[in-house]
C-alpha positions in Angstrom: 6.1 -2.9 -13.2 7.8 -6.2 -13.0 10.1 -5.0 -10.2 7.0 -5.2 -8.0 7.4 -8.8 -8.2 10.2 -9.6 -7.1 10.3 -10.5 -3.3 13.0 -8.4 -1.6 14.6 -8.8 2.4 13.2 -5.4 3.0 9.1 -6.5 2.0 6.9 -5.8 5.0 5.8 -9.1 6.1 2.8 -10.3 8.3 3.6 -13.8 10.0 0.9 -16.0 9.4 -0.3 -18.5 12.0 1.5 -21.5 10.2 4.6 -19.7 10.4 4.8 -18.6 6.8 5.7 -15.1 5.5 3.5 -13.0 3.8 4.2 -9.7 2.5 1.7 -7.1 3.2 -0.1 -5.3 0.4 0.1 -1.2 0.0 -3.3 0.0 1.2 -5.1 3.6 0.1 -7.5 5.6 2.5 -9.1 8.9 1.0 -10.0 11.9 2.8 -12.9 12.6 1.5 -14.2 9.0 2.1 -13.8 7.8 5.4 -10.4 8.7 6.0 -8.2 6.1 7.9 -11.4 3.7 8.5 -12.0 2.8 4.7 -9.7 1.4 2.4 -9.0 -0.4 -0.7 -5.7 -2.2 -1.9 -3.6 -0.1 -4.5 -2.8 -1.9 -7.5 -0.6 -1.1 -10.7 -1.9 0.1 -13.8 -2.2 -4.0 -14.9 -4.4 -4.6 -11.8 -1.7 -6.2 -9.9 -1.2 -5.8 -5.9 2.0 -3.6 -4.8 3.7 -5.2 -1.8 5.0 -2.1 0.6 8.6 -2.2 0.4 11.1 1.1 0.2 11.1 0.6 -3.7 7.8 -0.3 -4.0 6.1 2.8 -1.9 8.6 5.0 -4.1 6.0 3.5 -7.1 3.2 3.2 -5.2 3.6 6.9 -4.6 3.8 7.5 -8.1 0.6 5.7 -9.0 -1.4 7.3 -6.4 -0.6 10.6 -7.5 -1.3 9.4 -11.3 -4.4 7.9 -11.0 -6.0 10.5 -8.0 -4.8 13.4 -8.4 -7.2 15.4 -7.3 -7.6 13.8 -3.9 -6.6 13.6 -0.6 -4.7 10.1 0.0 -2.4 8.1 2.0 -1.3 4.8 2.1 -0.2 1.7 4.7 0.7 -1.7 4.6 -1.4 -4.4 6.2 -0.6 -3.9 9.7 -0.8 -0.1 9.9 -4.3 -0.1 8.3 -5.9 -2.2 10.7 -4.8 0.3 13.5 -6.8 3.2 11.2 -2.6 5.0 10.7 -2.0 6.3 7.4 1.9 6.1 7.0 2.8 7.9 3.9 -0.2 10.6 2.8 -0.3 13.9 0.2 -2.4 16.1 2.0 
């Protein structure tokens, strides 16, 4: 899990009001609790956050389905959760 550290040009970023960068963290909504309106921060199997890049969803993909696989998911970063929009989902 140590590639989710490292701080790639392709991170999703949210400009802060400073001007400072900061890469937004992969998000998970369930269907079956509140669907696109509640969400908690995914996190690796050490607790860590997962920054939404293209090689980090590949892994954050991979967790999801690992530790719910039962349910009804999808995932954002940052900016797509606050406008309720589930990018990548399983359903």
């Amino acid at each position: 899990m140590d590639n989710l550290r490292k701080l790639q040009s392709d991170f999703q970023c949210t400009t802060l009001e400073n001007g400072l960068r900061q890469p937004e963290k992969v998000w998970i909504t369930f269907l079956h609790a509140g669907w696109e309106k509640h969400w908690l921060p995914l996190t690796d199997w050490d607790g860590n956050d997962i920054f939404w890049s293209s090689d980090n969803v590949k892994i954050a993909k991979k967790i999801a389905h690992k530790k719910f696989p039962e349910s009804s998911w999808g995932l954002s970063p940052c900016n797509q959760k606050e406008v309720r929009n589930a990018c990548i989902d399983n359903l």
